[in-house]
SEPA-723565 format. One line per field, with one value per residue (C-alpha): residue in three letters; x, z, y. Coordinates in Angstrom, 2 decimals, decimal comma. Layout:
N
kollo = [ALA; ...]
x = [X; ...]
z = [Z; ...]
y = [Y; ...]
END
This chain:
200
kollo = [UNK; UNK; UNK; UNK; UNK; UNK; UNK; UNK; UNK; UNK; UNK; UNK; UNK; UNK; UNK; UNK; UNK; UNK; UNK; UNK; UNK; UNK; UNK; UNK; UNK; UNK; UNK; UNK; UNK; UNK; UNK; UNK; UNK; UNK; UNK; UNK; UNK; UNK; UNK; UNK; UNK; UNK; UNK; UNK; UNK; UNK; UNK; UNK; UNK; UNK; UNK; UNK; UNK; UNK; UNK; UNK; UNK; UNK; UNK; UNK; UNK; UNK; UNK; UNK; UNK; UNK; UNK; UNK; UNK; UNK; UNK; UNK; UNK; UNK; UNK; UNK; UNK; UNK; UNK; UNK; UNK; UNK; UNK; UNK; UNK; UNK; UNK; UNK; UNK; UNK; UNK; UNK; UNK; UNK; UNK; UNK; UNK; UNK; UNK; UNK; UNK; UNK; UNK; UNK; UNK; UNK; UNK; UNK; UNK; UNK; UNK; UNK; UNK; UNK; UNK; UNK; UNK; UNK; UNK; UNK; UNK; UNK; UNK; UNK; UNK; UNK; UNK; UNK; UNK; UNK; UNK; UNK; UNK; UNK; UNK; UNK; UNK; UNK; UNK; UNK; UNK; UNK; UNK; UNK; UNK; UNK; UNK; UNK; UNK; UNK; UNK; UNK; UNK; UNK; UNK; UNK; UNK; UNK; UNK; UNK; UNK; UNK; UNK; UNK; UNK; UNK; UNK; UNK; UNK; UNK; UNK; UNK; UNK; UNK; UNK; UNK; UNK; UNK; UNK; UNK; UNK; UNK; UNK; UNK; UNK; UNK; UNK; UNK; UNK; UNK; UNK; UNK; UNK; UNK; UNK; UNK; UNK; UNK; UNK; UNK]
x = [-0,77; 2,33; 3,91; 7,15; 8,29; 6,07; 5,71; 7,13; 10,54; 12,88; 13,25; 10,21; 10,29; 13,74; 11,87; 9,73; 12,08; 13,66; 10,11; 10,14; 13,77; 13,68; 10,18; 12,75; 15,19; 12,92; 11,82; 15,75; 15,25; 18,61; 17,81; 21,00; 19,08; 16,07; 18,31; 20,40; 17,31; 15,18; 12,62; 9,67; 7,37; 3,44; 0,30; -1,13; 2,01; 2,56; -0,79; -0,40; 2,99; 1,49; -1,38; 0,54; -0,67; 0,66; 2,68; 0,97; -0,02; 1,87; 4,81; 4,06; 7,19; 6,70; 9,44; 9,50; 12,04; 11,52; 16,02; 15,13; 12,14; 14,22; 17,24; 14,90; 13,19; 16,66; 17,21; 13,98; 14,41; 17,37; 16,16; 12,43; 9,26; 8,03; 4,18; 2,96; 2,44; -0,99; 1,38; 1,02; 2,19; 4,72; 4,52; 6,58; 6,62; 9,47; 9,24; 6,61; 5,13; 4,34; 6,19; 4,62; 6,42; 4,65; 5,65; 3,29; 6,84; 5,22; 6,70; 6,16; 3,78; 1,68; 1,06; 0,30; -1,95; -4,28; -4,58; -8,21; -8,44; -5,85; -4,94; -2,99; -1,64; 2,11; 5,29; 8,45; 11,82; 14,40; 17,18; 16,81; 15,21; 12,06; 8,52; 5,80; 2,49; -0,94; -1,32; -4,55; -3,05; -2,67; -6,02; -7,88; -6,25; -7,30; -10,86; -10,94; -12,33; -12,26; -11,78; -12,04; -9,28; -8,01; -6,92; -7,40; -8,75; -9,57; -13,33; -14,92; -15,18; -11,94; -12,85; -15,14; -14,09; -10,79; -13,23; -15,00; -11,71; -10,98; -13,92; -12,67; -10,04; -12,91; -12,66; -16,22; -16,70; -16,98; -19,86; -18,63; -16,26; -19,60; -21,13; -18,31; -18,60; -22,46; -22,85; -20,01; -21,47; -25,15; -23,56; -22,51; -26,21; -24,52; -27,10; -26,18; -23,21; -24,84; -26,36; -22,63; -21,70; -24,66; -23,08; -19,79]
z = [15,38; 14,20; 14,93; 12,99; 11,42; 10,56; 13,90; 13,33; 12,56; 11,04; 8,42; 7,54; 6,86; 4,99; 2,29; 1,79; 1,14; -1,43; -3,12; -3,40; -4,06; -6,89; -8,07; -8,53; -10,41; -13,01; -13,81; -13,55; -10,58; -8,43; -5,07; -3,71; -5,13; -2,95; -0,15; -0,45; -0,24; 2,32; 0,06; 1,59; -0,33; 0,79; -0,86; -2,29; -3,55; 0,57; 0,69; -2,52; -1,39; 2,07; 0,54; -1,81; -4,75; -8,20; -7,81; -10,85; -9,21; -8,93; -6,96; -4,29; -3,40; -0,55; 0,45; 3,58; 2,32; -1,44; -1,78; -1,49; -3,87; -6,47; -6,59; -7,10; -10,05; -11,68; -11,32; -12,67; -15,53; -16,58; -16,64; -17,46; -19,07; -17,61; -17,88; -16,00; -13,05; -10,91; -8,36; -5,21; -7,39; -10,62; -12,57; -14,44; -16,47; -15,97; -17,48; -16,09; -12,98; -12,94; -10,52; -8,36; -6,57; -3,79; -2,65; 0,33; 2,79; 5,51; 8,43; 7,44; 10,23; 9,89; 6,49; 6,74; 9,96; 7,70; 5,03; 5,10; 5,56; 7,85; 4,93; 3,71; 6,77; 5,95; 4,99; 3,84; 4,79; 2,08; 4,02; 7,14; 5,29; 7,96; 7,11; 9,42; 9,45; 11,09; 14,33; 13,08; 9,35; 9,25; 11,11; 8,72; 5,51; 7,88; 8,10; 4,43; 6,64; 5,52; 8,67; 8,12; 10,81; 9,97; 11,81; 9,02; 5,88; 3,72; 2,77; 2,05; -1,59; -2,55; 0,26; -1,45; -4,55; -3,35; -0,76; -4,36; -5,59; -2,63; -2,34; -5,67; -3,54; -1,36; 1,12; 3,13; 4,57; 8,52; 10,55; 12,48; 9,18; 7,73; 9,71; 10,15; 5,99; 6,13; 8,58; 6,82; 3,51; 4,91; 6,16; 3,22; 1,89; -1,07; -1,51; -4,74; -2,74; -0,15; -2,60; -3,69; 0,02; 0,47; -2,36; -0,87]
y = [0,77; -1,76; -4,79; -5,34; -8,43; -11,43; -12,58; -16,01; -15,92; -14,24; -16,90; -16,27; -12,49; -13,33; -15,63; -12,88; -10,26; -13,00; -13,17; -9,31; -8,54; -11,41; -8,92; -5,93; -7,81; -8,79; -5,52; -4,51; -2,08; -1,52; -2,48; -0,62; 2,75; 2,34; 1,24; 4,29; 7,14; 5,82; 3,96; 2,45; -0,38; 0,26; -0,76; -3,76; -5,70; -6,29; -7,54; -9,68; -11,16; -11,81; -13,57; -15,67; -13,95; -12,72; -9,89; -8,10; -4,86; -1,33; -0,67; 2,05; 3,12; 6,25; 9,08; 11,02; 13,95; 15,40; 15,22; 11,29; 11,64; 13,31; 11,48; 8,45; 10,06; 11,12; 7,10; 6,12; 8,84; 7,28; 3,70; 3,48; 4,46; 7,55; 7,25; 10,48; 12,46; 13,52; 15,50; 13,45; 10,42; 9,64; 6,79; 4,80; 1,60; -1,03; -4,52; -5,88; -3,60; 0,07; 1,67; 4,68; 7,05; 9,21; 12,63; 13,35; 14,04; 12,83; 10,76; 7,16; 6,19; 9,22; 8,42; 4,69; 5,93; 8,06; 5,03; 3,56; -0,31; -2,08; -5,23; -2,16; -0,88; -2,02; -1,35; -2,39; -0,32; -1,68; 0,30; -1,76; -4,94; -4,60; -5,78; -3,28; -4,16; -2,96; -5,49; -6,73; -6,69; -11,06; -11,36; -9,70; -11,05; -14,60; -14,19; -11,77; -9,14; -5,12; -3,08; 0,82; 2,39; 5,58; 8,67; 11,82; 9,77; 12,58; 11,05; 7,41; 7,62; 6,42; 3,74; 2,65; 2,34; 0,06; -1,83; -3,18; -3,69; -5,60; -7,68; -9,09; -10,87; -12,38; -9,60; -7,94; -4,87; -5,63; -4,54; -1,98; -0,62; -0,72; 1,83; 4,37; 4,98; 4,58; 7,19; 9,58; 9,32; 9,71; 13,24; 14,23; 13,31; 10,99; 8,69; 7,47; 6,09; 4,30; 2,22; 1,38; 0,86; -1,98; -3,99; -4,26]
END
């Protein structure tokens, strides 16, 4: 499902590692830490940096192996702001970005495979400083365009609910996206929530 790198040159994924590394300074996070346990950057903050955007959204930062996970938490305990904790996901408050940590422990590609739209089909390894992104991930950002791809998304609610936050950003639900979630939901006789759907 990936390509990695930007595609255009190296220089350019370097300037955007410098947008996001500057990011983590500012809110005083050690880079070195996520470096050291395997840390991966997912989520909306690529899509924001990619789209030349404010950079005022959480931190999703993702862990394959719980020793990782809790190493980083001992870090972030010392440091920052704990805020709280829903199990799959901690929180915490640094200067001027919540950070998120999530403990799912699965391989990195399987997870990003069962995420919903492909604009957030990407990832950032700090360990190896490597950008990985969906190979439709630019196109769509291009032409604002919501494509629902996933292999084991656990239901279209949530889908939903971030599509609207999505279309905020100028994004639309494509045709075809459009469909799959219609037809899901129309399963699940959740009418209330096709109504939602048309909106989007």
């Amino acid at each position: 499902w990936s390509v990695k790198g930007r595609g255009n040159s190296l220089k350019e994924d370097k300037f955007y590692i410098q947008k996001l590394y500057e990011l983590l300074k500012l809110n005083n996070i050690d880079i070195e830490v996520l470096k050291n346990n395997n840390v991966y950057l997912l989520g909306g903050s690529i899509l924001r940096l990619f789209m030349g955007l404010p950079l005022d959204t959480d931190l999703d930062f993702y862990f394959e192996t719980e020793e990782n996970y809790k190493n980083v938490i001992r870090y972030l305990d010392d440091n920052f702001d704990f805020q709280y904790d829903v199990g799959t996901f901690r929180s915490y408050k640094c200067n001027s970005n919540e950070v998120q940590l999530i403990n799912k422990f699965q391989p990195i590609d399987e997870f990003i495979s069962n995420s919903d739209f492909t604009i957030i089909k990407s990832y950032f390894f700090f360990k190896d400083e490597q950008f990985v992104f969906h190979k439709r991930f630019f196109d769509d950002i291009k032409n604002k365009r919501l494509v629902y791809e996933s292999d084991n998304h656990p239901g279209p609610f949530d889908s939903i609910r971030r599509a609207d936050k999505f279309k905020k950003l100028g994004f639309k639900v494509d045709n075809k996206s459009f469909k799959k979630l219609y037809d899901v939901i129309e399963s699940i006789e959740e009418g209330g929530y096709l109504d939602k759907l048309k909106g989007v």
